[in-house]
C-alpha positions as CSV (number, residue, x, y, z in Angstrom):
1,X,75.8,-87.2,-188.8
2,X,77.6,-90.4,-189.2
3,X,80.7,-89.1,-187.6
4,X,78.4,-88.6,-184.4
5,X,77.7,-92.0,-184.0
6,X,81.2,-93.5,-183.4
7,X,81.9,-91.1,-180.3
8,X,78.4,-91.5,-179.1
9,X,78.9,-95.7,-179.5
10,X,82.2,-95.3,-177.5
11,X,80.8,-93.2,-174.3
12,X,77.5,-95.7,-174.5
13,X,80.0,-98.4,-174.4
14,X,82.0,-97.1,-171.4
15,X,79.4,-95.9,-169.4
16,X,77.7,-100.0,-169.5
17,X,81.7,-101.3,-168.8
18,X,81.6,-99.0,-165.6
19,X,78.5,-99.6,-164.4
20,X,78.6,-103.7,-165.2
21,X,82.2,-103.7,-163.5
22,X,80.5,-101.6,-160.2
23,X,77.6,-104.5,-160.1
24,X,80.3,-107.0,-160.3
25,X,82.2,-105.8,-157.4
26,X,79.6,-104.1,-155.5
27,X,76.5,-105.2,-155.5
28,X,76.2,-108.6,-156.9
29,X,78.1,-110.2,-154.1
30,X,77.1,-108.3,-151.7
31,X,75.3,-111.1,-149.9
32,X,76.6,-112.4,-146.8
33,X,77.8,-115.8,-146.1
34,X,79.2,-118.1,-143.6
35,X,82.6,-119.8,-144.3
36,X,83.0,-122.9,-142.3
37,X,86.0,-125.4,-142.0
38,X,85.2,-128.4,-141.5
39,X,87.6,-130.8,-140.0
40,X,87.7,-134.9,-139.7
41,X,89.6,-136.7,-137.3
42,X,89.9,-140.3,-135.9
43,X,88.6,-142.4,-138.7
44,X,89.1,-145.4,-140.2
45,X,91.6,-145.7,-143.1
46,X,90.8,-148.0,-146.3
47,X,93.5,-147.6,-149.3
48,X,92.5,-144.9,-151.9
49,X,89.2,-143.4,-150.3
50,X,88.0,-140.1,-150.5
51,X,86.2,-138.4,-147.6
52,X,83.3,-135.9,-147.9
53,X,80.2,-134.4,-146.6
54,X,77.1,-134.3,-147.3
55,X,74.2,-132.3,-146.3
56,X,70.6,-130.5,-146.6
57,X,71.9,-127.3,-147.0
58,X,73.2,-126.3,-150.2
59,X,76.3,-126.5,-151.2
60,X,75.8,-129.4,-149.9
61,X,73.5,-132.2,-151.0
62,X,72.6,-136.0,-150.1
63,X,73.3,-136.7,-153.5
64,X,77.1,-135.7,-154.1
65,X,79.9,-135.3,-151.8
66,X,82.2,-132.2,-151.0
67,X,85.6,-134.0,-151.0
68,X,87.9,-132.8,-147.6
69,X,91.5,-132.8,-148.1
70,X,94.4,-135.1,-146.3
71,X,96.1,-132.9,-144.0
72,X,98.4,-135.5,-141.6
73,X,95.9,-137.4,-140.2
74,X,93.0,-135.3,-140.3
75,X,90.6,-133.9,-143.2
76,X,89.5,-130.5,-143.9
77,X,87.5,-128.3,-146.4
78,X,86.4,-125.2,-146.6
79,X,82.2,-124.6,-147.3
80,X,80.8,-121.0,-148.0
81,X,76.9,-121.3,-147.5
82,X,74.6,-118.5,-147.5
83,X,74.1,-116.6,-143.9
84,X,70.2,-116.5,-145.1
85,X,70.0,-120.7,-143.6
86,X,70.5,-120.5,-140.0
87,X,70.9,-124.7,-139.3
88,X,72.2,-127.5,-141.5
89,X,72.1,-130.8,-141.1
90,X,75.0,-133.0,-142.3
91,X,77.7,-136.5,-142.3
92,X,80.5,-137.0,-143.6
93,X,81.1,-139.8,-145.9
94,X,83.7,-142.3,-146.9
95,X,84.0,-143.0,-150.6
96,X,86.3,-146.4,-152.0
97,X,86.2,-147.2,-155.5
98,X,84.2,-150.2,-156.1
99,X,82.6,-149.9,-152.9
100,X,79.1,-149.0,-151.5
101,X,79.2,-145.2,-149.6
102,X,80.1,-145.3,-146.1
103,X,77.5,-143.0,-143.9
104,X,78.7,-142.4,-140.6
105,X,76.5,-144.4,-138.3
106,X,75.7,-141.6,-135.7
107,X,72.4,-139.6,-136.0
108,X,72.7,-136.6,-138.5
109,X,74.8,-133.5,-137.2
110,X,73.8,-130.5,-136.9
111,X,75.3,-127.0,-136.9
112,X,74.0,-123.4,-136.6
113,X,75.3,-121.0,-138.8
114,X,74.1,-117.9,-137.0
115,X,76.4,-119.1,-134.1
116,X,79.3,-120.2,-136.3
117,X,80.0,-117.7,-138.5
118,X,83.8,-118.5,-139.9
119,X,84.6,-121.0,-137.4
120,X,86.8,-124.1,-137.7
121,X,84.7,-126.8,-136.3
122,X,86.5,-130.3,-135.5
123,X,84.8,-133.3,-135.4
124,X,85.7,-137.0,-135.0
125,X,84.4,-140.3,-137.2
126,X,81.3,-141.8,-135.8
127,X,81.5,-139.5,-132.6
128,X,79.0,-136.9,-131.6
């Protein structure tokens, strides 16, 4: 009877690998999303400051900043949010060391994700 179990262990084993490795791929992250670059022109430069966004919408918050890369003169990052939100509401942010945050001073921006689904979407510092 012993020599039964062994075998029996093994398929048991196998048949949860295959099946974990199918949610994995298959179903788990299955949701859809929209990917969004974001990209920063035209705005002022300070020595050693970091420029994010924040938003309402997770993966953004209001709390912590998403951090766009230098490219040339202009900053970009790519954001994956769920396709369930349809608008978010965001700024982007200035960040020196030693320094208090820097808000853009224009009214909150806003951007549809229904309509926007893997688009680059340019914007300048300060400028609607």
């Amino acid at each position: 009877m012993s020599r039964k179990i062994g075998p029996r262990l093994l398929r048991v084993t196998l048949i949860t690998l295959v099946v974990y490795l199918i949610y994995i791929n298959y179903i788990r992250d299955s949701t859809p999303t929209n990917n969004i670059t974001f990209e920063l022109s035209i705005l002022p430069e300070y020595e050693s400051m970091k420029v994010g966004i924040r938003g309402n919408t997770e993966p953004l918050s209001w709390t912590k900043s998403i951090h766009l890369s230098r490219e040339g003169t202009n900053y970009k990052t790519r954001i994956e949010f769920p396709q369930a939100n349809e608008e978010v509401r965001f700024k982007f942010v200035i960040e020196q060391p030693g320094k208090a945050l820097e808000l853009e001073s224009i009214e909150y921006r806003s951007l549809n994700l229904k309509a926007s689904n893997n688009d680059v979407m340019s914007f300048r510092w300060n400028q609607e």
